[in-house]
C-alpha positions in Angstrom: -35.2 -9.1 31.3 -36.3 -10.0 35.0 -36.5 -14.0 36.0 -38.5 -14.5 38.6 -38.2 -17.6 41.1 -39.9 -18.6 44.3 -37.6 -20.2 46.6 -39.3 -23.0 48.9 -38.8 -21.7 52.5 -36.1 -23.3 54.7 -37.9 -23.3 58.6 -35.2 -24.0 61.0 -36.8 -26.5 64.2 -35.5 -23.0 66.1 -37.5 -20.5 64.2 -41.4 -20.1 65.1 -44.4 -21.7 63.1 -45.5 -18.5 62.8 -42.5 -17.1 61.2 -43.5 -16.3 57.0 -40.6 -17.1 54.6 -40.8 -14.2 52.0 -40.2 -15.3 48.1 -37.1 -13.8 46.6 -37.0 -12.4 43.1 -33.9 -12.1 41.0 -33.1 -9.7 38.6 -30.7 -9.8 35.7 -30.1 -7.5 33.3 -30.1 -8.0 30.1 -26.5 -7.5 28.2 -25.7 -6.8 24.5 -23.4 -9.0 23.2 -21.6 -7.7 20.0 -19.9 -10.2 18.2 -15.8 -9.9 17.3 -15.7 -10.7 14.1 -18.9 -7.4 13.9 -16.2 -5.2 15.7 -13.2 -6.1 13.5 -15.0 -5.9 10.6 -16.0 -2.4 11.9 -12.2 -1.4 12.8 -11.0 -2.7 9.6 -13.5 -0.9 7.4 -12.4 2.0 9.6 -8.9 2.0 8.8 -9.4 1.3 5.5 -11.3 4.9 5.2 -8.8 6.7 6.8 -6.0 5.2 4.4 -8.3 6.2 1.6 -8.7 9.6 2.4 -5.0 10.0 2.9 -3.3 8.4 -0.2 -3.1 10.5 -3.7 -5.9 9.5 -6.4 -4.6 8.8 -9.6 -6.7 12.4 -10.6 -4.7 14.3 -8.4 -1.5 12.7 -9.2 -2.1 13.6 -12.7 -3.7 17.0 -11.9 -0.2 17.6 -9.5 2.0 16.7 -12.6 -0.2 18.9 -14.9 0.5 21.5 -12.6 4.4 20.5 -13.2 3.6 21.3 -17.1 4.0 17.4 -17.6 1.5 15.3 -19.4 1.4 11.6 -18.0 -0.4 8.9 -20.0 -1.3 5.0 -18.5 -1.4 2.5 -21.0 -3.0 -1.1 -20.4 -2.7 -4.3 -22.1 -3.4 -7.7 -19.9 -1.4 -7.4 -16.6 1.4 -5.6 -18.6 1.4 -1.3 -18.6 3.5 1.7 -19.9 3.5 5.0 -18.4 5.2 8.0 -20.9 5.8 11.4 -19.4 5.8 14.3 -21.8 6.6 18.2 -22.0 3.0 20.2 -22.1 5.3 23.2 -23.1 7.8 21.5 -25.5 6.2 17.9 -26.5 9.0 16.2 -26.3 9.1 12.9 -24.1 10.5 13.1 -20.6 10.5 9.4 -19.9 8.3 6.4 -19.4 7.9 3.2 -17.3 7.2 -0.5 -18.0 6.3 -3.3 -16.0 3.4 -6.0 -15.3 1.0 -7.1 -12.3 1.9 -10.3 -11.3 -0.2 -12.7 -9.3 1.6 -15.4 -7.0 -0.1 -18.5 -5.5 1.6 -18.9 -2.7 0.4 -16.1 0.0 2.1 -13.3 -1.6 -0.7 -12.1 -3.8 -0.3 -9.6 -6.2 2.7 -8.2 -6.7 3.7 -4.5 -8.9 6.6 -5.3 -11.1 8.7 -2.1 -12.0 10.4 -3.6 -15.2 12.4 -0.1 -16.3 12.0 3.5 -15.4 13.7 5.6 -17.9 14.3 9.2 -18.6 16.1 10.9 -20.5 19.8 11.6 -20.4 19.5 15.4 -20.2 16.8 15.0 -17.5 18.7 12.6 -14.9 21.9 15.1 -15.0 19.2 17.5 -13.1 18.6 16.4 -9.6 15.5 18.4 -9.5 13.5 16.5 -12.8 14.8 13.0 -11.3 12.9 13.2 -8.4 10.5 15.5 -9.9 9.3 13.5 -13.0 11.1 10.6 -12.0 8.6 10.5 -8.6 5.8 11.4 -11.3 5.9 8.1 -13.1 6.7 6.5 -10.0 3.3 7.6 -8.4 1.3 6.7 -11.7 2.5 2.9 -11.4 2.3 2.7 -8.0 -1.0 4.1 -8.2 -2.2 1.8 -10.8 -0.5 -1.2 -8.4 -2.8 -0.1 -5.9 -5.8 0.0 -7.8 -5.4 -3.6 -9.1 -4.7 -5.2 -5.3 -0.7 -5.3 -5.0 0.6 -5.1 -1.7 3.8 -4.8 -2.7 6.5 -3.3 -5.6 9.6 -4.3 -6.8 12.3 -3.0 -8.7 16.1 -3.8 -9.8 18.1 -0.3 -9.8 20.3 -1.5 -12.8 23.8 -1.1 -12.4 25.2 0.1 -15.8 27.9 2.5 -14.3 28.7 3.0 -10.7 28.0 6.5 -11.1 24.0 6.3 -12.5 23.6 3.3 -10.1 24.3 5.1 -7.0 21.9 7.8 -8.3 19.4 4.8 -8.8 19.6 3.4 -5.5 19.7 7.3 -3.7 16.3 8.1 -5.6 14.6 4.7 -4.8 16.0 4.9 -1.0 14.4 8.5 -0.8 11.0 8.2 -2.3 10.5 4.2 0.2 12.2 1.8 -1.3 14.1 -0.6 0.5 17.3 -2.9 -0.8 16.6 -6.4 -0.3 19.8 -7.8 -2.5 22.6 -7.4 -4.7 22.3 -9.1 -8.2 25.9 -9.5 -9.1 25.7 -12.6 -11.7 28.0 -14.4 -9.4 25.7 -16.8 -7.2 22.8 -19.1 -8.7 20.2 -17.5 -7.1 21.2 -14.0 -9.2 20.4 -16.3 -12.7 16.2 -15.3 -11.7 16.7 -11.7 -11.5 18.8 -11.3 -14.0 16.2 -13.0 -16.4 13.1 -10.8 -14.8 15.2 -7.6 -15.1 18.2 -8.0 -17.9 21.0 -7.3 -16.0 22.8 -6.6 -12.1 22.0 -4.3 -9.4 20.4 -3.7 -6.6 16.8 -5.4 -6.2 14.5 -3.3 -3.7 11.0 -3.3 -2.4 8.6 -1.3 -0.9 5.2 -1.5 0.4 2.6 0.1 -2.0 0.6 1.7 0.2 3.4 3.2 2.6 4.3 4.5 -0.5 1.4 6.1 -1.4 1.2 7.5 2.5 4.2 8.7 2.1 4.1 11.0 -0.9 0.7 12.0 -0.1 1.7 15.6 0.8 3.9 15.8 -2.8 0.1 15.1 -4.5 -2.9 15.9 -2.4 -4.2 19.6 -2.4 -5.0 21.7 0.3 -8.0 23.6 0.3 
């Protein structure tokens, strides 16, 4: 875009009558201007992508636990779900998982709420099957959280014996959970949890899609 504008000539009483004042023409370029909100719009649809392309689908979390010779079934019913593991070699059930989406008003959205993770006894005395098909479930749920908008998951690591407990705790530490407080039944503020969850331990959160980042490599295939 060019303006154009004729400046009216300035004679000094020194210069000569004869002297011609030449017009001056200014030119500015034109400039795009791209709006912010355009660019962060861009940059978060961006990110977005790239997190999608990292984090596990729920077909190759179930496809990766097939490969495991475990069958893993999601059942729906409202915001409440139920994930059951089973033997493709033996049928018999390896474990399940319980819990419910639930939706908070007041700027913390949705939330994934691990009721109960429970396998069986001769499967948690193997180190290898609890963070095998215990990680399994895990993924499902978290999965599904993911899915339905939660940001973030919580869970109580009950506290039945001191021995299974501290298994608990090690196995939700290792696959991204966080301890955020000890339910003991001994201070008013416990009297919430214990009602959400049935009894003490240790409640712990996690972000779901750090999660979902970070056991990307256990479920995603190479090709």
């Amino acid at each position: 875009m060019a303006i154009t504008s004729t400046l009216p000539s300035s004679t000094s009483p020194l210069q000569n009558h004869n002297h011609l004042t030449i017009p001056t023409r200014t030119h500015i370029k034109s400039l795009s201007i791209i709006p912010i909100t355009q660019i962060t719009s861009k940059s978060h649809k961006n990110r977005k992508e790239e997190t999608e392309a990292t984090i596990p689908t729920m077909s190759e979390i179930l496809k990766a636990s097939r490969a495991q010779k475990v069958d893993l079934q999601l059942q729906t019913l409202g915001p409440f779900f139920r994930i059951t593991a089973k033997s493709l070699e033996t049928q018999k059930d390896l474990g399940k998982a319980e819990g419910l989406i639930r939706v908070w008003v007041r700027g913390r959205g949705r939330i994934l709420h691990l009721d109960s993770i429970r396998l069986r006894r001769e499967t948690v005395g193997m180190e290898k099957s609890i963070f095998g098909i215990g990680l399994f479930i895990g993924a499902v749920a978290v999965r599904y959280g993911y899915d339905c908008g939660c940001k973030t998951a919580e869970l109580l690591a009950i506290n039945d014996s001191d021995l299974y407990h501290s298994k608990l705790v090690r196995f939700y530490t290792r696959i991204g959970f966080k301890a955020v407080h000890e339910v003991s039944g001994l201070r008013v503020g416990d009297y919430g949890h214990m009602l959400a969850w049935g009894g003490i331990g240790t409640r712990m959160d996690a972000l779901v899609e750090e999660l979902l980042i970070k056991w990307s490599t256990r479920f995603k295939f190479r090709n």
